[in-house]
Biotite code that builds the C-alpha atoms (Angstrom):
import biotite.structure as struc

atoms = struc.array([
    struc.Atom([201.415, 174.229, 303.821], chain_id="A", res_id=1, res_name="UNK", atom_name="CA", element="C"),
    struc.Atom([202.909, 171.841, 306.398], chain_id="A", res_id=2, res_name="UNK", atom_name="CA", element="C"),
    struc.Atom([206.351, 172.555, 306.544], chain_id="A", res_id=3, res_name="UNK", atom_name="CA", element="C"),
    struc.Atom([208.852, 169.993, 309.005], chain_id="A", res_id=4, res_name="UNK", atom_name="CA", element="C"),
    struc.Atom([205.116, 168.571, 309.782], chain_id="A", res_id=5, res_name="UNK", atom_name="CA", element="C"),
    struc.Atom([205.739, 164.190, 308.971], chain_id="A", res_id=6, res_name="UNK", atom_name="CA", element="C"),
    struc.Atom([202.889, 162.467, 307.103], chain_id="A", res_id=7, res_name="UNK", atom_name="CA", element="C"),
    struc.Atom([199.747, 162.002, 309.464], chain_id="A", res_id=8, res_name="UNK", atom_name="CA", element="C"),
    struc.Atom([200.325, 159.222, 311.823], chain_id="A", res_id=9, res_name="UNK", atom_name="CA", element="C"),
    struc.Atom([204.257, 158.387, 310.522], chain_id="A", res_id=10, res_name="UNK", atom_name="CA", element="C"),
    struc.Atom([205.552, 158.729, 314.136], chain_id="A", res_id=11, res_name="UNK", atom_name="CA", element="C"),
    struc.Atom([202.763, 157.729, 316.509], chain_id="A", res_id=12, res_name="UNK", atom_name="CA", element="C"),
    struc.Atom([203.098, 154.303, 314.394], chain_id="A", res_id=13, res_name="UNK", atom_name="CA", element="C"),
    struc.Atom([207.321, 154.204, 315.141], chain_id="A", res_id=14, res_name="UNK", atom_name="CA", element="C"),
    struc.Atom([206.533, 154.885, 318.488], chain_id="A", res_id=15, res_name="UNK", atom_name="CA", element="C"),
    struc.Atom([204.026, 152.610, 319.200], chain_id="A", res_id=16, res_name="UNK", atom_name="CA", element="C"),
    struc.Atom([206.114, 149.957, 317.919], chain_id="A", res_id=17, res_name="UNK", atom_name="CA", element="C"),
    struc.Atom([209.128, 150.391, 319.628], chain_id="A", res_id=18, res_name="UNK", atom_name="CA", element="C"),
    struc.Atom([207.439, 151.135, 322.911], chain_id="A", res_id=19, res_name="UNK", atom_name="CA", element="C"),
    struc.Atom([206.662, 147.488, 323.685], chain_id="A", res_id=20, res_name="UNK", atom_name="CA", element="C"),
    struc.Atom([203.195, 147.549, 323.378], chain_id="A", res_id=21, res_name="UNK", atom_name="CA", element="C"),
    struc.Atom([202.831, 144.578, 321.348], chain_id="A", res_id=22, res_name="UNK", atom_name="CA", element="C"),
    struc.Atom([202.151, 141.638, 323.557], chain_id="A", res_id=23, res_name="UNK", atom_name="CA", element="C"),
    struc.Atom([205.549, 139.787, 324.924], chain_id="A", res_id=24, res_name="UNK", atom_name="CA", element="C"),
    struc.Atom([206.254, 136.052, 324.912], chain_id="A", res_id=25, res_name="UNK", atom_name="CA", element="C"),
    struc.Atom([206.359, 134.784, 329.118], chain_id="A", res_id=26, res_name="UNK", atom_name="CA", element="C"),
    struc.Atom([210.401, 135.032, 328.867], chain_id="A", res_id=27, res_name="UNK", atom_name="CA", element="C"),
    struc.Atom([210.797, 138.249, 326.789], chain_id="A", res_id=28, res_name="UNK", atom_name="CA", element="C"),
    struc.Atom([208.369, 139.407, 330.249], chain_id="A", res_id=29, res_name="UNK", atom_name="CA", element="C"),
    struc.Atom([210.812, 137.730, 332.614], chain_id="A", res_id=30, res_name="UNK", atom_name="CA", element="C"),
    struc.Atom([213.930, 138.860, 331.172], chain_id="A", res_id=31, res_name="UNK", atom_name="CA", element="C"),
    struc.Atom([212.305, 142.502, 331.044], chain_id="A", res_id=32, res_name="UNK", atom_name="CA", element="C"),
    struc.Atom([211.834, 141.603, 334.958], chain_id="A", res_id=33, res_name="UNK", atom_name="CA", element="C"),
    struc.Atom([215.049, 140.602, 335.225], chain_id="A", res_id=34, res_name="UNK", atom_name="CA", element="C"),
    struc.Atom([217.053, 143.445, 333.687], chain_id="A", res_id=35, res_name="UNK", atom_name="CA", element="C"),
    struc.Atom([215.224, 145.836, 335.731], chain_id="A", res_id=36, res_name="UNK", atom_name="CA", element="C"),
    struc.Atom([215.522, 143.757, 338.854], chain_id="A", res_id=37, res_name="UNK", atom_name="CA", element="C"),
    struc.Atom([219.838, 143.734, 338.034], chain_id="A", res_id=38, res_name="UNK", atom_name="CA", element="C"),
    struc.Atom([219.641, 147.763, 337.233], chain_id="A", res_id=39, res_name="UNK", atom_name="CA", element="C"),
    struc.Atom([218.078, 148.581, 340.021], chain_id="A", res_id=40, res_name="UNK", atom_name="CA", element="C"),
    struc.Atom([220.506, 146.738, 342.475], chain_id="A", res_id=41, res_name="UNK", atom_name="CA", element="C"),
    struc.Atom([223.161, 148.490, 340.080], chain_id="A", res_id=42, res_name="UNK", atom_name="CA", element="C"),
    struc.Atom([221.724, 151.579, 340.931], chain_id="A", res_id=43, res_name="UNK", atom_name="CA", element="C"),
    struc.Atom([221.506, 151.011, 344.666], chain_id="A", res_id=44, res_name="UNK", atom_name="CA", element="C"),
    struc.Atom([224.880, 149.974, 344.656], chain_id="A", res_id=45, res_name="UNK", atom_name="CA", element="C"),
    struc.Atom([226.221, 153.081, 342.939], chain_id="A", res_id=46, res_name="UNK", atom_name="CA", element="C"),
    struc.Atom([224.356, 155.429, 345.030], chain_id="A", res_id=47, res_name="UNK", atom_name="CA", element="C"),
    struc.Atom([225.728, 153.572, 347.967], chain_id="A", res_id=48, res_name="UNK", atom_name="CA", element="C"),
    struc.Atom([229.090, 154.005, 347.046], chain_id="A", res_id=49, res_name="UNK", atom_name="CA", element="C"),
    struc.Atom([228.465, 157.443, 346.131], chain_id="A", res_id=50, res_name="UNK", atom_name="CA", element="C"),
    struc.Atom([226.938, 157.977, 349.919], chain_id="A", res_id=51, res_name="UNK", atom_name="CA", element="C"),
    struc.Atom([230.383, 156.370, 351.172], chain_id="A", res_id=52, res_name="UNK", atom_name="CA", element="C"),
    struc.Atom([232.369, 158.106, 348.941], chain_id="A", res_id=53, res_name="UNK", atom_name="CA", element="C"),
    struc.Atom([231.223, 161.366, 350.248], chain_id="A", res_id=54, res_name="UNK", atom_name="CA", element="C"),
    struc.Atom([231.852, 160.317, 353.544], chain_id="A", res_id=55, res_name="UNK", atom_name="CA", element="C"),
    struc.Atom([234.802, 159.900, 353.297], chain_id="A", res_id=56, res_name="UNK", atom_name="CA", element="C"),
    struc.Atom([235.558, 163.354, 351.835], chain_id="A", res_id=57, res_name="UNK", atom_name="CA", element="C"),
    struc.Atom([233.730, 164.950, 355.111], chain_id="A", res_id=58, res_name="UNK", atom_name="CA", element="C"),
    struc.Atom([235.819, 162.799, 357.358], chain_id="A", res_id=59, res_name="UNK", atom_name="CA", element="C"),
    struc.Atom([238.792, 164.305, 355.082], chain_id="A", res_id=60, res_name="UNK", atom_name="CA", element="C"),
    struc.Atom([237.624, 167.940, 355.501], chain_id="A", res_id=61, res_name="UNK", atom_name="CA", element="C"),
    struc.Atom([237.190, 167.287, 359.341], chain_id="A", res_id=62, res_name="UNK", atom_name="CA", element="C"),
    struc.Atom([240.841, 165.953, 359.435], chain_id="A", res_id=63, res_name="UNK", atom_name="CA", element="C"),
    struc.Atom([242.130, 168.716, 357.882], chain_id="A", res_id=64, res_name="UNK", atom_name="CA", element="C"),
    struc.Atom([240.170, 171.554, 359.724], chain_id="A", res_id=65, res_name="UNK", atom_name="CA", element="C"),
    struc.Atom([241.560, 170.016, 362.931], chain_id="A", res_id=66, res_name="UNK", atom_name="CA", element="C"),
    struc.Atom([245.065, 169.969, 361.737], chain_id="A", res_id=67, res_name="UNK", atom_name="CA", element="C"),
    struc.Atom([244.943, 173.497, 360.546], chain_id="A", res_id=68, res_name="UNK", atom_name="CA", element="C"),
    struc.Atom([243.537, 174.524, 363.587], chain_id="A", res_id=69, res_name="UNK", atom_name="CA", element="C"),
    struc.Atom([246.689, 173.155, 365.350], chain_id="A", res_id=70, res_name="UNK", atom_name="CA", element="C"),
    struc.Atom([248.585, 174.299, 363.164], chain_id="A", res_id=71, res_name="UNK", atom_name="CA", element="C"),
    struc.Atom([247.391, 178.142, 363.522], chain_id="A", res_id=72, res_name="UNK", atom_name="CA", element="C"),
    struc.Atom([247.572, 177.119, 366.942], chain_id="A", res_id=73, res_name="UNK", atom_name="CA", element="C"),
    struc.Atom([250.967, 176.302, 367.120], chain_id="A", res_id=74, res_name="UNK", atom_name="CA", element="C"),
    struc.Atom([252.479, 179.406, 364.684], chain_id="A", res_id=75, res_name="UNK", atom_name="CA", element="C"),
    struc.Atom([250.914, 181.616, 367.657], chain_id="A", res_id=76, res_name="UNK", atom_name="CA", element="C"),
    struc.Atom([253.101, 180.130, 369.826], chain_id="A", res_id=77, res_name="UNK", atom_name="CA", element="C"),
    struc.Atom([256.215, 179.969, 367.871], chain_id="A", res_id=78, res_name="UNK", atom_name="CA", element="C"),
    struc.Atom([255.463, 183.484, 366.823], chain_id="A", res_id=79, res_name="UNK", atom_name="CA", element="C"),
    struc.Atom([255.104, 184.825, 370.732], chain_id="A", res_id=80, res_name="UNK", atom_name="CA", element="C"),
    struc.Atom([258.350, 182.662, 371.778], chain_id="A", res_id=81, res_name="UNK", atom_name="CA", element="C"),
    struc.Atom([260.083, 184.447, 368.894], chain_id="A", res_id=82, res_name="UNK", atom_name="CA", element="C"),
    struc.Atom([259.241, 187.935, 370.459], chain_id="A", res_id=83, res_name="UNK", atom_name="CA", element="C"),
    struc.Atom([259.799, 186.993, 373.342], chain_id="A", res_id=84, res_name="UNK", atom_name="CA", element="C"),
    struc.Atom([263.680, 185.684, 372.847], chain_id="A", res_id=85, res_name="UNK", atom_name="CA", element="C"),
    struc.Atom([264.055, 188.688, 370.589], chain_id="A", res_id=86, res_name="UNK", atom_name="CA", element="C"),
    struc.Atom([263.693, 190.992, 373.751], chain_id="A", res_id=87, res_name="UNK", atom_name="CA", element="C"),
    struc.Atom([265.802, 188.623, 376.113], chain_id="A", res_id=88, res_name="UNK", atom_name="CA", element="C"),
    struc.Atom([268.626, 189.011, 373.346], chain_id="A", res_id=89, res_name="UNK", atom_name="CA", element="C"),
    struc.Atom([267.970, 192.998, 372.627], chain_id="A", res_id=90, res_name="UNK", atom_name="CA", element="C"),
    struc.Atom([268.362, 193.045, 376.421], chain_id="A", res_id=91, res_name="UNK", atom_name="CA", element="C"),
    struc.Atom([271.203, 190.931, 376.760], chain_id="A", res_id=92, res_name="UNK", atom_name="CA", element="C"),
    struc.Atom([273.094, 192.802, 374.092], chain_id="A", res_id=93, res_name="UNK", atom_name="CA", element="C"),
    struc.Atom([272.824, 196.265, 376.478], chain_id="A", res_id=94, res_name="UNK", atom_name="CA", element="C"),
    struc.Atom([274.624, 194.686, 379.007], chain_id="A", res_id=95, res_name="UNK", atom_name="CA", element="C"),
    struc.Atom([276.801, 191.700, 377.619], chain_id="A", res_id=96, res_name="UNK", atom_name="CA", element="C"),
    struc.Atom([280.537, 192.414, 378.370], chain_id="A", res_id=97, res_name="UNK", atom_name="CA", element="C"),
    struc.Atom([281.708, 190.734, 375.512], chain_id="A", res_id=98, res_name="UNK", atom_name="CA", element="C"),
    struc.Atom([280.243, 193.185, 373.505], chain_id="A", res_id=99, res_name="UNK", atom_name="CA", element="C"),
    struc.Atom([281.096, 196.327, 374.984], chain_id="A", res_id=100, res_name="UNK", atom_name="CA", element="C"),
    struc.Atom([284.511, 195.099, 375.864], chain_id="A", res_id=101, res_name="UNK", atom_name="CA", element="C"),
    struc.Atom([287.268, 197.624, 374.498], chain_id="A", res_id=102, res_name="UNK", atom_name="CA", element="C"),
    struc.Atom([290.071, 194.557, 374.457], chain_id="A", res_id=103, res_name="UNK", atom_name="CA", element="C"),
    struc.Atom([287.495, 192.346, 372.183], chain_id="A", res_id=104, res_name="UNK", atom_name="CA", element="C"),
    struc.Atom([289.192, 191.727, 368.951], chain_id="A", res_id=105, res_name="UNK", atom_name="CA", element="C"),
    struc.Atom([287.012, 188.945, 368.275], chain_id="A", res_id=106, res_name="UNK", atom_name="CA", element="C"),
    struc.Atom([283.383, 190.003, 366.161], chain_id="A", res_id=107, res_name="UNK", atom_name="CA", element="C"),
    struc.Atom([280.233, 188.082, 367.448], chain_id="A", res_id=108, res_name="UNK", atom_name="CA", element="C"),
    struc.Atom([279.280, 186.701, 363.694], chain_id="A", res_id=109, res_name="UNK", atom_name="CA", element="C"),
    struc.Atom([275.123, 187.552, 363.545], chain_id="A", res_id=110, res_name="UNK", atom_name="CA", element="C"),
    struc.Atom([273.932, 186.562, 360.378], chain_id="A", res_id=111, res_name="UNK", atom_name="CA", element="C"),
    struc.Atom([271.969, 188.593, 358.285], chain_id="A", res_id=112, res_name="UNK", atom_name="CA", element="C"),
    struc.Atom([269.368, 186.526, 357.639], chain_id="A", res_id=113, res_name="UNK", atom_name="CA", element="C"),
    struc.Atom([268.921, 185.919, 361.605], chain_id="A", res_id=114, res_name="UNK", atom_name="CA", element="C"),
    struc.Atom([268.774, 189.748, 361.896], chain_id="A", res_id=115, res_name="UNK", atom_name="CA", element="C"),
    struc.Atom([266.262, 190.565, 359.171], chain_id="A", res_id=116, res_name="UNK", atom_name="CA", element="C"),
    struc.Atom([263.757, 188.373, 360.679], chain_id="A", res_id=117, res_name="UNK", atom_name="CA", element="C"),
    struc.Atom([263.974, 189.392, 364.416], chain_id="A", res_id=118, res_name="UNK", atom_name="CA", element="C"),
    struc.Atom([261.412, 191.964, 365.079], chain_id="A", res_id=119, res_name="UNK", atom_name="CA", element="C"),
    struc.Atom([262.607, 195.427, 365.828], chain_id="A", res_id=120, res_name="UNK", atom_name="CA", element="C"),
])
């Protein structure tokens, strides 16, 4: 019982004919040469651009790292100046005169959104 099994021989005789073992005329040979001589440059060339491609993307990455650094860099500073005005204003406002005037009619206008973001 040889089930899926092809007749003795069937594809050792397809492959052996299709593998190019049958002897080549000289220019079949040199355009065999050939083709392999283009792919090959082909592939070089892809794998170069590949190399440059990539990089590329590191110089990218390093770009970006820097800037985000700075970035970081620079929120720690806006962030501290923040504070830091915050308590010049909180201790301005103790002692302005305008503000603890009794003859003020006039409101200082603070807007909310000024005042939710100060620190407390």
């Amino acid at each position: 019982m040889s089930h899926g099994v092809p007749a003795s021989g069937s594809v050792l005789q397809r492959s052996a004919s299709s593998d190019g073992n049958q002897p080549q005329s000289p220019e079949e040979d040199d355009r065999k040469i050939r083709r392999r001589e283009k792919n090959r440059v082909a592939a070089q060339r892809s794998r170069k651009k590949q190399t440059q491609k990539a990089d590329k993307l590191h110089e990218e990455y390093e770009c970006l790292e820097q800037e985000n650094t700075s970035l970081k860099r620079e929120i720690g500073k806006l962030t501290d100046e923040m504070k830091h005005l915050s308590e010049v204003l909180k201790d301005h406002e103790k002692i302005c005169p305008l503000l603890h005037c009794s003859m003020n009619f006039v409101t200082i206008p603070r807007p909310d959104a000024l005042t939710s973001c100060l620190p407390r």
